[in-house]
ZADO-1210 file (C-alpha; in nm, 4 decimals, padded with zeros to 6 digits):
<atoms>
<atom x="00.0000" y="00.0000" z="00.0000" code="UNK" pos="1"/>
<atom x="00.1334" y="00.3554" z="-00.0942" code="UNK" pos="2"/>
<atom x="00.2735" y="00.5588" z="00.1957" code="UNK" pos="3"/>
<atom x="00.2228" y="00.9255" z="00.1987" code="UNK" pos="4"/>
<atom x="00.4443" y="01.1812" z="00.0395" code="UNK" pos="5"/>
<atom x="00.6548" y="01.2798" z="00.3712" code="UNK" pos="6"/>
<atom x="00.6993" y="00.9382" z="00.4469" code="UNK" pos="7"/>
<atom x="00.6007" y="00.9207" z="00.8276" code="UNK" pos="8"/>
<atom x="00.3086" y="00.7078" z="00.8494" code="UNK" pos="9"/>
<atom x="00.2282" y="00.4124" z="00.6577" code="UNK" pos="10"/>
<atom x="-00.1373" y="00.4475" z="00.5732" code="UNK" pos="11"/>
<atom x="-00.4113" y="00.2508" z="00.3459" code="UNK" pos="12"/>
<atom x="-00.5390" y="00.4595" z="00.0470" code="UNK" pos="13"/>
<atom x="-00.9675" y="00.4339" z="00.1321" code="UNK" pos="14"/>
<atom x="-01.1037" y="00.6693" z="-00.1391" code="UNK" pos="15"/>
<atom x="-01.0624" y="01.0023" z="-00.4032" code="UNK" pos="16"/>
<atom x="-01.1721" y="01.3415" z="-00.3946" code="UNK" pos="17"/>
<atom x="-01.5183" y="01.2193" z="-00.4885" code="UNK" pos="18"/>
<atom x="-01.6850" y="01.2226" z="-00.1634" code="UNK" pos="19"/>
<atom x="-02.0007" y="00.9919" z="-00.2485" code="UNK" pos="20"/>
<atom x="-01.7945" y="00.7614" z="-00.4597" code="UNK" pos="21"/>
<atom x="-01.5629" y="00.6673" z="-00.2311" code="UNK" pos="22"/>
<atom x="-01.8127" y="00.6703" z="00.0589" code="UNK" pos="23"/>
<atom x="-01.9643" y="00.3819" z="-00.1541" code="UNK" pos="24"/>
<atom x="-01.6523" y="00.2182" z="-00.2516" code="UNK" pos="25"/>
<atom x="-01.5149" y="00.2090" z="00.1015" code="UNK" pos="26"/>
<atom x="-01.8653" y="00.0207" z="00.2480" code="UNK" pos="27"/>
<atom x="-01.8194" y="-00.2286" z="-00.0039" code="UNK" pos="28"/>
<atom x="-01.4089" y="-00.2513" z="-00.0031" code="UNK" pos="29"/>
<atom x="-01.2675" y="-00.5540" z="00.2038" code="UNK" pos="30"/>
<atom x="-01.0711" y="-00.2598" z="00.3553" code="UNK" pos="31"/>
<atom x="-01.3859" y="-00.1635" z="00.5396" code="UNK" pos="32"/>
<atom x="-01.4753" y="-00.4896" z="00.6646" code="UNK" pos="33"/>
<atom x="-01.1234" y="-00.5441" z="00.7829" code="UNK" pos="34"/>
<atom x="-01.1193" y="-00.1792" z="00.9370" code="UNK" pos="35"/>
<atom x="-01.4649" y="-00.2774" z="01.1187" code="UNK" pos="36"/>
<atom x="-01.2779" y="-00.5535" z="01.2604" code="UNK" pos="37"/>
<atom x="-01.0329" y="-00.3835" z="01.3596" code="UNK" pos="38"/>
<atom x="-01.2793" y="-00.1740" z="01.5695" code="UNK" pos="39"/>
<atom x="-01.4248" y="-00.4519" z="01.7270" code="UNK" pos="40"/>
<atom x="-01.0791" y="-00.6229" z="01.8023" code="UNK" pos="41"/>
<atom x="-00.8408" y="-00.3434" z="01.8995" code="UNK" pos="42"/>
<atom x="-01.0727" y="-00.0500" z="02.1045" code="UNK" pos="43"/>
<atom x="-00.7340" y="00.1139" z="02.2678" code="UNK" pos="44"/>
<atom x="-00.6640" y="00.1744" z="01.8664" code="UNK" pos="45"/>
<atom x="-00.5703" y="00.5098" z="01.7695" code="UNK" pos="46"/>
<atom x="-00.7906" y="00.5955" z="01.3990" code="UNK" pos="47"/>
<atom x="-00.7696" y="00.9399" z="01.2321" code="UNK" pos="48"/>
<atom x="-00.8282" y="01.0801" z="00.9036" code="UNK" pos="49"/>
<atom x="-00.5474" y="01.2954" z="00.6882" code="UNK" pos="50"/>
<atom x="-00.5545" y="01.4807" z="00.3889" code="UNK" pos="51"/>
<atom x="-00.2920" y="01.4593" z="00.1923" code="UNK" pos="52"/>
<atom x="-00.2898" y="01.6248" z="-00.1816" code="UNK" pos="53"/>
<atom x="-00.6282" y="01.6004" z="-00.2178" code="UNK" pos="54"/>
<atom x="-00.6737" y="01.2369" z="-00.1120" code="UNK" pos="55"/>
<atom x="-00.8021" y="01.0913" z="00.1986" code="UNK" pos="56"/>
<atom x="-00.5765" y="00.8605" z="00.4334" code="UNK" pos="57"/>
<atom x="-00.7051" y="00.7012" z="00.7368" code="UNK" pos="58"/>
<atom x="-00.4633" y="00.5246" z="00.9927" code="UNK" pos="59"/>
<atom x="-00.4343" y="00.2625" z="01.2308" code="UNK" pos="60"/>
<atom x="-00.1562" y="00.3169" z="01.5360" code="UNK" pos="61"/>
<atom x="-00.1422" y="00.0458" z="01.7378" code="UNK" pos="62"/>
<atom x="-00.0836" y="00.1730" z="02.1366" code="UNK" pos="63"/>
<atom x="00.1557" y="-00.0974" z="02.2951" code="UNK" pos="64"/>
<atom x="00.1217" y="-00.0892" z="02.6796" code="UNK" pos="65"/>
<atom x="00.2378" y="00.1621" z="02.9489" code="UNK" pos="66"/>
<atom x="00.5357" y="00.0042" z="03.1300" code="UNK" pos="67"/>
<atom x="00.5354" y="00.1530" z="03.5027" code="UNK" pos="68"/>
<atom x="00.8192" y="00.4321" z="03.4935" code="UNK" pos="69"/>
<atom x="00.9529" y="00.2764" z="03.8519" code="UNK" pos="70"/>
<atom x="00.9736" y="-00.0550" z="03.6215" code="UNK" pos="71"/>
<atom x="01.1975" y="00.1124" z="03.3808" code="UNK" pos="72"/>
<atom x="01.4526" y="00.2760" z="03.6363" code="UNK" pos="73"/>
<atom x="01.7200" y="00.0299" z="03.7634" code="UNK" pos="74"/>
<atom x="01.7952" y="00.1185" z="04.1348" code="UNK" pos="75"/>
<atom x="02.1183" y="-00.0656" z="04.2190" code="UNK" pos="76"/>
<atom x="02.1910" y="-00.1553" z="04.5913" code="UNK" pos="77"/>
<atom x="02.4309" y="-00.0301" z="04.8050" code="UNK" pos="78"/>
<atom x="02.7622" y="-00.2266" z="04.8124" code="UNK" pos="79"/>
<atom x="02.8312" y="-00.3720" z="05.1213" code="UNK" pos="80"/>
<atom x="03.1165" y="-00.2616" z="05.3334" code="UNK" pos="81"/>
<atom x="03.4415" y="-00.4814" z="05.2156" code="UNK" pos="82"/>
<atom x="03.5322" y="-00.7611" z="05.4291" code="UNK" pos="83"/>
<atom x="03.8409" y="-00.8519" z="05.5598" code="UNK" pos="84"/>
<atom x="03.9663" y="-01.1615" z="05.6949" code="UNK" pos="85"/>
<atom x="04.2770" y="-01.1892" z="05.9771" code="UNK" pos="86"/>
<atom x="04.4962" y="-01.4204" z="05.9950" code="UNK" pos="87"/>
<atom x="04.7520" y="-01.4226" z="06.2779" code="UNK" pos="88"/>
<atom x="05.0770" y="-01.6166" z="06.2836" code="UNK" pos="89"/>
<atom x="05.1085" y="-01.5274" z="06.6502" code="UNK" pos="90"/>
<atom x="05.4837" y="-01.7609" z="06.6680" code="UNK" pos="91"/>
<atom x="05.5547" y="-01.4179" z="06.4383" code="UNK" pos="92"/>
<atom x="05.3218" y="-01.1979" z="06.5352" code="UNK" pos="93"/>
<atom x="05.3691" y="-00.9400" z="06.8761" code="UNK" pos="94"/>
<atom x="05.0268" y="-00.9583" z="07.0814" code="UNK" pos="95"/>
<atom x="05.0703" y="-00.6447" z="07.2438" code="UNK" pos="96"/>
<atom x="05.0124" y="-00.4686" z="06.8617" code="UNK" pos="97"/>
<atom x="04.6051" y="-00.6385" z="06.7897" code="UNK" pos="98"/>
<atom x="04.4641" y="-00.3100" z="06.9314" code="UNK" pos="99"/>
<atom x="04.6874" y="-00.1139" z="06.6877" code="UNK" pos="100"/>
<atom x="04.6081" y="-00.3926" z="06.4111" code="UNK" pos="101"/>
<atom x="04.2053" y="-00.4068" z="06.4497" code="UNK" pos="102"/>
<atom x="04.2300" y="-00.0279" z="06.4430" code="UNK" pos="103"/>
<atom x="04.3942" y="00.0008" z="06.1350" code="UNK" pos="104"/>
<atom x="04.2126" y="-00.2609" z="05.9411" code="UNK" pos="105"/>
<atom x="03.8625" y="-00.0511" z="06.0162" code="UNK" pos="106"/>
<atom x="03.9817" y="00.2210" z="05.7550" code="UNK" pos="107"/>
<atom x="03.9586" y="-00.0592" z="05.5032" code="UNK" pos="108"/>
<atom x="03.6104" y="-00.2769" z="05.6068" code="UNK" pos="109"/>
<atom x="03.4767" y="-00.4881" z="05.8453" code="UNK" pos="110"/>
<atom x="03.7201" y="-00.7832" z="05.9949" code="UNK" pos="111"/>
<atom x="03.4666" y="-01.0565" z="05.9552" code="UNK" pos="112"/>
<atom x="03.7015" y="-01.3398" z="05.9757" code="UNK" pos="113"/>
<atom x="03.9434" y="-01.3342" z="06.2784" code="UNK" pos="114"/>
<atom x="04.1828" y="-01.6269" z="06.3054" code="UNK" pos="115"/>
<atom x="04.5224" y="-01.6919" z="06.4934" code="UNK" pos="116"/>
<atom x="04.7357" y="-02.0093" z="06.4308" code="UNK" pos="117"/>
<atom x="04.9907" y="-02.1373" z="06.6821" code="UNK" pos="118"/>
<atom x="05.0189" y="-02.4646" z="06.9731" code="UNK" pos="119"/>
<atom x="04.9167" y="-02.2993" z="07.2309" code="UNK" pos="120"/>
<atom x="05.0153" y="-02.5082" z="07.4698" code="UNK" pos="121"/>
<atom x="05.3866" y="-02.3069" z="07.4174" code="UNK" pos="122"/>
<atom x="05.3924" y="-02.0393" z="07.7161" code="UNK" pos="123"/>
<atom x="05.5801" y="-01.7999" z="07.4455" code="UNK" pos="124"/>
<atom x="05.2159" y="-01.7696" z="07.3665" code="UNK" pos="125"/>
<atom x="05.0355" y="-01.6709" z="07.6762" code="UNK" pos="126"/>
<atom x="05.0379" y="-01.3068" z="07.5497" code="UNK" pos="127"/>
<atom x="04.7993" y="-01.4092" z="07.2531" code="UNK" pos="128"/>
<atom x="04.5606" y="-01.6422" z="07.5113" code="UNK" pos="129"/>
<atom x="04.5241" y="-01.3469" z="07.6946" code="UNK" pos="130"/>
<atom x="04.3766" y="-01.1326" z="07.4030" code="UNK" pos="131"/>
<atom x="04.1896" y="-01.4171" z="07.1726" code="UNK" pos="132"/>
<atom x="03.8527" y="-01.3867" z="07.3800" code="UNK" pos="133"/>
<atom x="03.8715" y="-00.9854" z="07.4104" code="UNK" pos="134"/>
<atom x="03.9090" y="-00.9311" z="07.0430" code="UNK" pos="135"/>
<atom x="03.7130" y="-01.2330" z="06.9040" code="UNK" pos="136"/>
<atom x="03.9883" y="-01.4473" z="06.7070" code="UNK" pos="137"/>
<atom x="03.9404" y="-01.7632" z="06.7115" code="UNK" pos="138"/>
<atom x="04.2387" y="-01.9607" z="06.7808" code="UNK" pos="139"/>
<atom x="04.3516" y="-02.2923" z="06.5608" code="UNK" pos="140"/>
<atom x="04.5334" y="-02.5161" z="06.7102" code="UNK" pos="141"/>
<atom x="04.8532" y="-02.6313" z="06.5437" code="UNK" pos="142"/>
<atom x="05.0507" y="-02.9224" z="06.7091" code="UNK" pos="143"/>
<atom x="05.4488" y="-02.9469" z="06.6537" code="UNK" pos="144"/>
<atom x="05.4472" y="-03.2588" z="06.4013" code="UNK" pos="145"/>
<atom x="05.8273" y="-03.3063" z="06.4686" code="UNK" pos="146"/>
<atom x="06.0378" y="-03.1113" z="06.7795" code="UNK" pos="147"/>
<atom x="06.1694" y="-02.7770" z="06.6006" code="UNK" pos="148"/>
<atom x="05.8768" y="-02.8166" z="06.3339" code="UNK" pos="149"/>
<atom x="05.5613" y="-02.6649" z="06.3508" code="UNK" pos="150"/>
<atom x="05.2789" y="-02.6794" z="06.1313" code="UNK" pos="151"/>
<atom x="05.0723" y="-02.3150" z="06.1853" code="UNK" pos="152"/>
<atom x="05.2572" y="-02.1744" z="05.8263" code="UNK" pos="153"/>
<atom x="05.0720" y="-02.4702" z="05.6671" code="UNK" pos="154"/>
<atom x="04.7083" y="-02.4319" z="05.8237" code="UNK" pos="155"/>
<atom x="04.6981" y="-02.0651" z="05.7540" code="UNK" pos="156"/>
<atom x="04.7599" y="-02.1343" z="05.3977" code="UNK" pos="157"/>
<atom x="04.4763" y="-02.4161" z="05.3453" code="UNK" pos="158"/>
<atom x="04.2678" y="-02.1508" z="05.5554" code="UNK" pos="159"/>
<atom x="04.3726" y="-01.8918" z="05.3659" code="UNK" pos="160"/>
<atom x="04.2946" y="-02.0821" z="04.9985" code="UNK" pos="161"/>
<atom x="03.9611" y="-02.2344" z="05.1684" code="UNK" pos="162"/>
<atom x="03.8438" y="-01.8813" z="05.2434" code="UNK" pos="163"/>
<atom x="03.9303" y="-01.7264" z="04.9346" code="UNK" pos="164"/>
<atom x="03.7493" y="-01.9767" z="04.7317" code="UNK" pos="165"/>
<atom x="03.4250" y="-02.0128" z="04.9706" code="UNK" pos="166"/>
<atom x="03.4060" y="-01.6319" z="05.1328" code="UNK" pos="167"/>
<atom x="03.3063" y="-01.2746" z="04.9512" code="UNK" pos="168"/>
<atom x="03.6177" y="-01.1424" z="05.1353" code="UNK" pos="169"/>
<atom x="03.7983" y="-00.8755" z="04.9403" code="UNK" pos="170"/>
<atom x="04.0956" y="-00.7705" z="05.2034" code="UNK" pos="171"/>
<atom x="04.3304" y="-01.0249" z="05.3561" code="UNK" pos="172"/>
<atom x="04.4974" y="-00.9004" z="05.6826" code="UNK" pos="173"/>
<atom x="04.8289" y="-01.0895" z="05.6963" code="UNK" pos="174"/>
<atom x="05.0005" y="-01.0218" z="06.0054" code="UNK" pos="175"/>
<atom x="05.3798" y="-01.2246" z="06.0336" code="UNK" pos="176"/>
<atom x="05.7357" y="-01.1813" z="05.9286" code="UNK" pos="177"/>
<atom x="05.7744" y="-01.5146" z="05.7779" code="UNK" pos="178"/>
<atom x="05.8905" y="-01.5338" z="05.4303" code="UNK" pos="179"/>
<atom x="05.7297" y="-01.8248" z="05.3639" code="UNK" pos="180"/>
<atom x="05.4098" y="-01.6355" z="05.3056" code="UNK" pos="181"/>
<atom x="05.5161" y="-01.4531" z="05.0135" code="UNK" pos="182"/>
<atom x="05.3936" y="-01.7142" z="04.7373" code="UNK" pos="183"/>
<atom x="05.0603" y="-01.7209" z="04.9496" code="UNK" pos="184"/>
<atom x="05.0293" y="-01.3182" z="04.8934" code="UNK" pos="185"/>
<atom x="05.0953" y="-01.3324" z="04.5177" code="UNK" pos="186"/>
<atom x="04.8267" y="-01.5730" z="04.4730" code="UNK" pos="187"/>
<atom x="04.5714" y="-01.3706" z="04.6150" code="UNK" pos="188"/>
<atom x="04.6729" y="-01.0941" z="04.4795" code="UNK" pos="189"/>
<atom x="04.6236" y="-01.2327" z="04.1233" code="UNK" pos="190"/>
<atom x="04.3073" y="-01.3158" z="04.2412" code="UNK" pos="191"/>
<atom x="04.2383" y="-00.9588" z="04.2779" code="UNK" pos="192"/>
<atom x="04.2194" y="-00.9149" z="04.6488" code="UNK" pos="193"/>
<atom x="04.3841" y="-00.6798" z="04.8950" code="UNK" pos="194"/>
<atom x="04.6878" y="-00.7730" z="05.0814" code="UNK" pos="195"/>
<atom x="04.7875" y="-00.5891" z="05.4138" code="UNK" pos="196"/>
<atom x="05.0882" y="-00.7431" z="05.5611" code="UNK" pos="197"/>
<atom x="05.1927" y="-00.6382" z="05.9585" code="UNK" pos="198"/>
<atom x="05.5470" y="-00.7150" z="06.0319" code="UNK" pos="199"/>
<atom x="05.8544" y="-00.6539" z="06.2034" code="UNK" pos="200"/>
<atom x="06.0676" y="-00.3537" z="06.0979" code="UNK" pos="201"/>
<atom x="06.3042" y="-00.6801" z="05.9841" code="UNK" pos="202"/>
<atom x="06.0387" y="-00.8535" z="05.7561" code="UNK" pos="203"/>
<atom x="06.1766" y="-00.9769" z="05.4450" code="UNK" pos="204"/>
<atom x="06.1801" y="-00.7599" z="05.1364" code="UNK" pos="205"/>
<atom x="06.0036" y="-01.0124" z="04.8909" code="UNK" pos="206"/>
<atom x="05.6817" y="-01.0401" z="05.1685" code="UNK" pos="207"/>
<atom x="05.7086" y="-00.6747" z="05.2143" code="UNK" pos="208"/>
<atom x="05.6999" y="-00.5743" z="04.8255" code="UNK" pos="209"/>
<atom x="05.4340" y="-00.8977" z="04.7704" code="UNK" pos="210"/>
<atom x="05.1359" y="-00.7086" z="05.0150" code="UNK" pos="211"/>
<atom x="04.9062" y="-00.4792" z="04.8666" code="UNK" pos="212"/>
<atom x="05.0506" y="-00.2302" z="05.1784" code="UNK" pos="213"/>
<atom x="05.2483" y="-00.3425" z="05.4702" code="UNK" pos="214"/>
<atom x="05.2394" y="-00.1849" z="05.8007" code="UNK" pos="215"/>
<atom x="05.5683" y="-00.2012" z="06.0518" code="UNK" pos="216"/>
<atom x="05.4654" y="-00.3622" z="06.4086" code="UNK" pos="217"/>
<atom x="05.8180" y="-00.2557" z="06.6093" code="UNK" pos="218"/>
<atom x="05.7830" y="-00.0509" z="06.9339" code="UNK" pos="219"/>
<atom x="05.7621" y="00.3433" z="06.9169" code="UNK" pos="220"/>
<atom x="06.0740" y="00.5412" z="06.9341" code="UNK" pos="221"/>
<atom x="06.1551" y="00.6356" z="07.3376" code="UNK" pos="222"/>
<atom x="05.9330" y="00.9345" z="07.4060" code="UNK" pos="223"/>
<atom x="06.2177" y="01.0731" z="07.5694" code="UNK" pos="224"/>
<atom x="06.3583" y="01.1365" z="07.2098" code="UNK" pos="225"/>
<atom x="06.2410" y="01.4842" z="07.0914" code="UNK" pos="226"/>
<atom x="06.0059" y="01.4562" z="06.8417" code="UNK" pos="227"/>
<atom x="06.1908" y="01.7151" z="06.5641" code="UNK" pos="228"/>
<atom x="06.5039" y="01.4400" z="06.5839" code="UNK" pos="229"/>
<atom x="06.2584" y="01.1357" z="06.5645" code="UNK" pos="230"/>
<atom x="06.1175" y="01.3281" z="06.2349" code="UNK" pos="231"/>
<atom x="06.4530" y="01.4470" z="06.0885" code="UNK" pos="232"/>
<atom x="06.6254" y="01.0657" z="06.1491" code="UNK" pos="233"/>
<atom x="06.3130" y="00.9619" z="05.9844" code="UNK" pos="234"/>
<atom x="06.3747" y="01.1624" z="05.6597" code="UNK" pos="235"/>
<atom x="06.7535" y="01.0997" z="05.6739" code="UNK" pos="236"/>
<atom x="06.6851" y="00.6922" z="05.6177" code="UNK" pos="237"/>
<atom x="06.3754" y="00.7911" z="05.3940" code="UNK" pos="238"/>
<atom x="06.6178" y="01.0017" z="05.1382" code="UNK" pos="239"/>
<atom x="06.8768" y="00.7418" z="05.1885" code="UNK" pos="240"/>
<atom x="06.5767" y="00.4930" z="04.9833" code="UNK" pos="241"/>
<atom x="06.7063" y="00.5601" z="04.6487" code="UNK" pos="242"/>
<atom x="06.4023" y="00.2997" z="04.4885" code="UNK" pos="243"/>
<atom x="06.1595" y="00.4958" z="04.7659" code="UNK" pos="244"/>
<atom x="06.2907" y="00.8459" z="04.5710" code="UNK" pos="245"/>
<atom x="06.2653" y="00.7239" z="04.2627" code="UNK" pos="246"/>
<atom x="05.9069" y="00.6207" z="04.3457" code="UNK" pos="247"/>
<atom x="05.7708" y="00.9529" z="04.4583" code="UNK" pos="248"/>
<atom x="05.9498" y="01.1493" z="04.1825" code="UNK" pos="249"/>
<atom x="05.7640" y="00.9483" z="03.9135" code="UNK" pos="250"/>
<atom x="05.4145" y="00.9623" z="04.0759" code="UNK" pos="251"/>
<atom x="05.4593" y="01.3648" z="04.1213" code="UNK" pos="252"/>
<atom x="05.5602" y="01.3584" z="03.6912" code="UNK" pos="253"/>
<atom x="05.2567" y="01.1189" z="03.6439" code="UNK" pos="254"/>
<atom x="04.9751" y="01.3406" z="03.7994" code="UNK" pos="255"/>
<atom x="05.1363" y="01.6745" z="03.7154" code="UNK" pos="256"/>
<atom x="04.9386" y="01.9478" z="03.4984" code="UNK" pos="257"/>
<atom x="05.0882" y="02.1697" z="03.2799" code="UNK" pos="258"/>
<atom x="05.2688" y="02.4029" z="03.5331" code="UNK" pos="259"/>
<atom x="05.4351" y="02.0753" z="03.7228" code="UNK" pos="260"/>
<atom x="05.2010" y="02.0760" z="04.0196" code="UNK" pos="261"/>
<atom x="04.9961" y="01.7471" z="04.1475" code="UNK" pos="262"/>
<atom x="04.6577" y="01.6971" z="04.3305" code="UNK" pos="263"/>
<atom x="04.8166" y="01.4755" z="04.6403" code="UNK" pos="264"/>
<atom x="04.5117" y="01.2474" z="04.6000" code="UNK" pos="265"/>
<atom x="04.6054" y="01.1219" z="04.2810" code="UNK" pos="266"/>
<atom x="04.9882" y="01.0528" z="04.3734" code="UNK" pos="267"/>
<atom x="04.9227" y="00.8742" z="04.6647" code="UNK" pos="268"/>
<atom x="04.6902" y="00.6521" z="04.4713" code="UNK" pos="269"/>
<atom x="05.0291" y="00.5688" z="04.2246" code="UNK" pos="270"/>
<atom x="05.2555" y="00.5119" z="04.4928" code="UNK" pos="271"/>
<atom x="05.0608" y="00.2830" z="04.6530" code="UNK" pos="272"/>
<atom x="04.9808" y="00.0773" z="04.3339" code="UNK" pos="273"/>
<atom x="05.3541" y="00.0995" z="04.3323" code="UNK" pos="274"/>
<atom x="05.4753" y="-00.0439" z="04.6346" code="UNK" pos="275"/>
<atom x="05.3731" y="-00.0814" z="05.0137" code="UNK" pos="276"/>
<atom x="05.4761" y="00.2200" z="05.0668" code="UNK" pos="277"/>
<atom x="05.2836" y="00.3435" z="05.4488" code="UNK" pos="278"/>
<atom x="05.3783" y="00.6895" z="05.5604" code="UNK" pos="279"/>
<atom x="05.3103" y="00.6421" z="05.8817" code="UNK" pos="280"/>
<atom x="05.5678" y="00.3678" z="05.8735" code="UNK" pos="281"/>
<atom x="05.8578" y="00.7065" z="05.8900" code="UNK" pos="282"/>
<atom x="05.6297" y="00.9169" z="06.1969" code="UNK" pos="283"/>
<atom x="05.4439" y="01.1048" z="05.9319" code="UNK" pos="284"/>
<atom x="05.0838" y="01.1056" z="06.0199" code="UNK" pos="285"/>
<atom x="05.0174" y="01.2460" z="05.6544" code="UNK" pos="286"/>
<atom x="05.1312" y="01.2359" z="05.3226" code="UNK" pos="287"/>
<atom x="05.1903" y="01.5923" z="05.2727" code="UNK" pos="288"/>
<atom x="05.3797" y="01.6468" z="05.6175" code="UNK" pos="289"/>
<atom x="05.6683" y="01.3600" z="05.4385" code="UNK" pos="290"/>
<atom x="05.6794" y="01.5594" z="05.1335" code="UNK" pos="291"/>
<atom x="05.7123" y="01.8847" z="05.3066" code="UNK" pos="292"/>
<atom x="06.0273" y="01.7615" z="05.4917" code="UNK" pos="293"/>
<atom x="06.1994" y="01.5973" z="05.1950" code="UNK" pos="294"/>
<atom x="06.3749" y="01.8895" z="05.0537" code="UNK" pos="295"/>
<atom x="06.2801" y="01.7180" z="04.7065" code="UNK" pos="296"/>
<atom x="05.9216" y="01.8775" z="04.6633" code="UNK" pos="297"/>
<atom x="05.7351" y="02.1919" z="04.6967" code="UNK" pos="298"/>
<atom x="05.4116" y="02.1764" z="04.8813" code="UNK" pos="299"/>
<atom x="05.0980" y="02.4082" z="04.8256" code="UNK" pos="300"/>
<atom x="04.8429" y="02.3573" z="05.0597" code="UNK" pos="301"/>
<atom x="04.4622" y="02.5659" z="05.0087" code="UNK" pos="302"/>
<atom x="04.1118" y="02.5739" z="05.0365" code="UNK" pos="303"/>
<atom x="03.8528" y="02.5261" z="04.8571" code="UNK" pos="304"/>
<atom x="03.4646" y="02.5592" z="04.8676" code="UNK" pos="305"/>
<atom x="03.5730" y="02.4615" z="05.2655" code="UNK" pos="306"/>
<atom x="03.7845" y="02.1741" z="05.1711" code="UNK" pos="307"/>
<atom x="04.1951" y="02.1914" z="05.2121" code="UNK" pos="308"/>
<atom x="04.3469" y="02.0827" z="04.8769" code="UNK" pos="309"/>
<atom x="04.7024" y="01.9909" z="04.8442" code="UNK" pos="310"/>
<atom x="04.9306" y="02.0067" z="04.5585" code="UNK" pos="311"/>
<atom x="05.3105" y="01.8849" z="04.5229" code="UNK" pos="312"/>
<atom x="05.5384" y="01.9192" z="04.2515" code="UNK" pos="313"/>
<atom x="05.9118" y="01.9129" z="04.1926" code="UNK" pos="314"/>
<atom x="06.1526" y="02.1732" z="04.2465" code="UNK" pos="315"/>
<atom x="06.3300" y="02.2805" z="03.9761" code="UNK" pos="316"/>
</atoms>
């Protein structure tokens, strides 16, 4: 059937300029009956006559049903809060620190899973037994298979695999300075998950550089020690890093504008997909207070609609 000249409805040619004739025609047509059952059939139909050139056009729109608007807007849920799981090596691990530790690990989620591996029939581990019940771990118990052999590194691991397999946990909490966990980290790391070691100031390198972010453990400095010399012997070993330099120099290039400068948001993000790098690890309780004692950096701190803003860049 012809469509008319504009193209924008496809219509059924009933009849000519000659009223009467096509009056009769149309009764008679087996367009008319078809149109009369269409009537019958399809009452939410939509008829109406048009004039084009002189010749008459009636149409048929078809109304498909109203879908609720609230059915038509997708409302997605809130994400839960990440979940951690802990698991203590506590023949590695210093007891007095869990405060410190379960403090820390709330920036990051919820500690859902809260484990400690050991025989705890040692007394080297009284300190833990003393702080299991307080802080809800739940300890595992590990016999020595042989004398100067004991199994905990091995029942952390199956743990570890069981619970990333079997558990919507997206931080592990790793807190030891055994070496042997380093192969253990990698893996769930190229699974995708979070890695937070907690160590001794000792810890190996390879475990160290393997967590997502490791955190030191040792004792704080002597309060006796002034606080400007704790800071200053802090920056003297930090400078002395020459792959820690390195590290800040390229994240300052990476996120720098035009003029050199850097949001500090956006280079503490690279550093830490760089290494494990912790700034509180060197007595800085912020980023920007570390790069406004290296002597590397200029620092430019402002605010803005009642937020402070930071910017770093290099000094030339």
């Amino acid at each position: 059937m012809p469509d008319d000249d504009h193209g924008r409805y496809n219509g059924t040619l009933l009849g000519s300029e000659n009223a009467l004739g096509w009056f009769a025609n149309w009764l008679l047509s087996p367009a008319a009956v078809l149109l009369r059952l269409l009537r019958e059939t399809h009452r939410h139909d939509t008829r109406f006559p048009r004039k084009q050139f002189g010749r008459t056009f009636l149409f048929v729109r078809h109304h498909l049903p109203t879908v609720p608007q609230e059915q038509l807007t997708f409302m997605p849920e809130p994400s839960p809060q990440s979940s951690i799981a802990l698991l203590i090596d506590a023949d590695n691990a210093p007891a007095a620190k869990i405060e410190f530790i379960i403090s820390e690990l709330a920036t990051y989620g919820v500690v859902n899973i809260r484990k400690a591996y050991g025989n705890w029939k040692k007394r080297g581990l009284d300190s833990w037994i003393q702080v299991l019940h307080e802080y809800a771990i739940a300890p595992t118990q590990c016999f020595d298979l042989i004398k100067g052999k004991n199994a905990t590194d091995m029942a952390l691991l199956i743990d570890a695999m069981d619970i990333l397999y079997t558990k919507q946990v997206e931080t592990f909490a790793l807190v030891s300075s055994d070496c042997d966990f380093t192969p253990l980290v990698r893996r769930l790391r190229e699974e995708g998950k979070q890695v937070i070691g907690f160590g001794r100031q000792n810890s190996p390198g390879p475990l160290v550089m393997a967590c997502s972010r490791f955190i030191y453990l040792d004792e704080e400095p002597d309060d006796k020690t002034p606080p400007k010399r704790r800071r200053e012997s802090s920056v003297s070993s930090l400078q002395q890093n020459t792959k820690l330099m390195n590290t800040l120099r390229t994240a300052v290039k990476e996120a720098a504008d035009e003029d050199g400068w850097a949001a500090l948001g956006p280079v503490g993000a690279h550093i830490s997909n760089q290494s494990p790098f912790n700034h509180r690890s060197y007595g800085f309780k912020k980023l920007s207070d570390l790069f406004e004692e290296i002597n590397l950096f200029e620092v430019k701190k402002s605010k803005q609609v009642g937020q402070a803003s930071v910017r770093v860049r290099l000094k030339t």
